[in-house]
N, C-alpha and C positions, 0 to 999 in steps of 0.2 A: 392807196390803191395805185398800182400802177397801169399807165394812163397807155395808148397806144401809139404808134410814130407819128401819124394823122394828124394827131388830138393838136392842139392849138396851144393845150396846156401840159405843164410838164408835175405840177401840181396837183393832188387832188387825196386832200387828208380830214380825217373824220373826229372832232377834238371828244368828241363822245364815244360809249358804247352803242349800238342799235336797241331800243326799247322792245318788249318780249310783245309790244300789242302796235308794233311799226316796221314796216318793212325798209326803213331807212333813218339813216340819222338826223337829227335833230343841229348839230353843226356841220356846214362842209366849209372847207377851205381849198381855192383854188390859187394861182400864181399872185394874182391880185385883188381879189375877192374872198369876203366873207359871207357864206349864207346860211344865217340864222331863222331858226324858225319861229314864227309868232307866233308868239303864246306869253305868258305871264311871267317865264321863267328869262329867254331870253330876250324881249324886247323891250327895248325905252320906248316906252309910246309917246314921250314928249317929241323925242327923234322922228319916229313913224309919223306921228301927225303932221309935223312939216315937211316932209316927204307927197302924205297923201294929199296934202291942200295946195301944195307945187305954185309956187306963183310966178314962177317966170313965165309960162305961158298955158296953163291951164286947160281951156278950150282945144288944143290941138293935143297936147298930151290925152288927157284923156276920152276926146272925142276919139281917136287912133288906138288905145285900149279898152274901149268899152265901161267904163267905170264913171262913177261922179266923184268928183272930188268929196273930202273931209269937210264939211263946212265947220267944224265946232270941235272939241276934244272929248266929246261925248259921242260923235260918229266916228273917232276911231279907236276909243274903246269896243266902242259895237262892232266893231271891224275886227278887232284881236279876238274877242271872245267868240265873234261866227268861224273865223279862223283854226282858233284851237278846237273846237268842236269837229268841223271838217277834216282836222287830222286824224278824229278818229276813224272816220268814216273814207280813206282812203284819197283823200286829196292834202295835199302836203303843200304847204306855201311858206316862202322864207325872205326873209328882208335883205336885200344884195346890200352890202356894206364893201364901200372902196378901203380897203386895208389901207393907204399911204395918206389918205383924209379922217377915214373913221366916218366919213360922213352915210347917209343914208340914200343908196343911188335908186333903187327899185326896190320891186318884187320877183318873184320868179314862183312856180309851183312846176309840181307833179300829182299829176291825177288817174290812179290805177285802177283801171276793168275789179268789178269783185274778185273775179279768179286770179287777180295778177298776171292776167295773161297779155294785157296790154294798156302803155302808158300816154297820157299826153302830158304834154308838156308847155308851159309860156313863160310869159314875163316883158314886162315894161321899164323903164327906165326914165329917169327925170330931162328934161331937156338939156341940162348942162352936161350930160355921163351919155348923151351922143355922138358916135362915132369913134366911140374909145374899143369896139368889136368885142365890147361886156357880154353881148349875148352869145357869142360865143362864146366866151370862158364858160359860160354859166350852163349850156344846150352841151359842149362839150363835158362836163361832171355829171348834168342829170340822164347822157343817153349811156356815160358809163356804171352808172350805176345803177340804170334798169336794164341793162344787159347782164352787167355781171354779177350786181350784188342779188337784184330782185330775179332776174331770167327772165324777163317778158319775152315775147313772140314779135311785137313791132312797137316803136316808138311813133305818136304821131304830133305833127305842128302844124300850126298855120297864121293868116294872119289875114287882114282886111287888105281887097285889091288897092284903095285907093292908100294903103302905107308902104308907097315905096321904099324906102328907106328901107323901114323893118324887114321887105320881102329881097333887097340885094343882100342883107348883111343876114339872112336867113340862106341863101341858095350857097354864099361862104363855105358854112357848114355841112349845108347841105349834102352838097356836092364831094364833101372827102367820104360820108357815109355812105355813098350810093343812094340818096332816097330817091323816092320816086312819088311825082307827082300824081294824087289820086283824083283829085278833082275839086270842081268848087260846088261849094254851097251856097245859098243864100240865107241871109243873116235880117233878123228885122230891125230896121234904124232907131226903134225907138230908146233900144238898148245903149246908146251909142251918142246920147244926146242932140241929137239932132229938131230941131224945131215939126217941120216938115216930116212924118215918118216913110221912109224911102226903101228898099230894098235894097241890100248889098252884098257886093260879092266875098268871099271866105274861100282863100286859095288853101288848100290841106293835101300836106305830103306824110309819106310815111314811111321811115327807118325801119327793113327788118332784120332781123338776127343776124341771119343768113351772110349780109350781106355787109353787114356790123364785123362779125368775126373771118370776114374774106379780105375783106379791108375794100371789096370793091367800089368805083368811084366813078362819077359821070352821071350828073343828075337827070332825071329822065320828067320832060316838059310836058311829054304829052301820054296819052292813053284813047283810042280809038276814037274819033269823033271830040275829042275836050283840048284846049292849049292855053293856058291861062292868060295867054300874052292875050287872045283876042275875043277872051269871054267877059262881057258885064252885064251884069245882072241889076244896077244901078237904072232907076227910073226916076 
């Protein structure tokens, strides 16, 4: 597919056909990344479970994703098989794989409205494949491919206030698509690991079409009354 001038990647090839009960493929391939989809056909889940049990720093990765770690190889079995399930049902998740290691760096998904009329989008990464601007290779493939392949109407992302990190190397991208900042939510901590269950804040932007195929750019921080820089919802 050919990728737009913007795009971060110059990349962006599909080693499959599209399946007749999927509105997207099953491999993608980007400049430096591989993303394969979980399921039985293309994951080592020996690989995936040392991915999902991450031990160089655990607690912070996935307190900042929302997720528990693997404790066992019998939780990420459980983990593939809710996965390929959920593909049918419109949520797409795929194992980021660094092409020049082969090694296993994250996850990434997309998750489409029943009408396909709109997509989100995420993804996490292991602590050592920080600051490699993966998630952009990755947000760069999945917003061209729910524009052009699937048509959606808006793309949306977000992320927890207190993952900076995730929230510069997201406004990156952001910012060549035109999105625009819709506002925050709140999110409840217990999802999130946290001992104490707290409230948190959930900054969500949203790419649309419009402004996808104008190429226009200039991330927009605020909307009447909200500006994420000075809203928390953290108690």
């Amino acid at each position: 597919m050919e990728t737009k001038e913007i795009s971060s990647i110059d990349v962006l090839e599909f080693e499959n056909d599209i399946k007749p009960d999927s509105p997207v493929p099953e491999v993608i391939e980007t400049d430096r990344l591989e993303l394969r989809k979980i399921g039985s056909i293309h994951t080592d889940v020996h690989e995936l479970h040392e991915l999902l049990h991450d031990l160089e720093d655990p607690d912070e990765v996935f307190r900042l994703c929302g997720w528990r770690r693997s404790e066992s190889l019998g939780d990420t079995i459980d983990f593939v098989e809710s996965r390929e399930k959920a593909w049918r049902n419109g949520r797409f998740e795929y194992a980021v794989v660094e092409k020049s290691s082969g090694e296993y760096a994250g996850t990434a998904y997309m998750e489409f409205s029943e009408g396909l009329t709109d997509c989100e989008l995420g993804y996490w990464m292991r602590k050592p494949f920080w600051g490699e601007e993966y998630s952009s290779e990755i947000s760069d493939a999945f917003v061209h491919i729910a524009f052009k392949l699937v048509d959606v109407n808006y793309v949306e992302v977000g992320c927890l206030s207190e993952n900076e990190k995730s929230l510069r190397a997201m406004q990156k991208y952001l910012d060549r698509y035109g999105a625009v900042f819709t506002g925050t939510n709140a999110v409840n901590s217990s999802s999130y690991m946290d001992v104490e269950e707290r409230t948190l804040a959930h900054h969500e932007f949203v790419v649309r079409k419009s402004d996808f195929e104008s190429k226009e750019t200039g991330i927009t921080t605020e909307i009447p009354g909200i500006n994420f820089e000075d809203t928390n919802l953290e108690r």
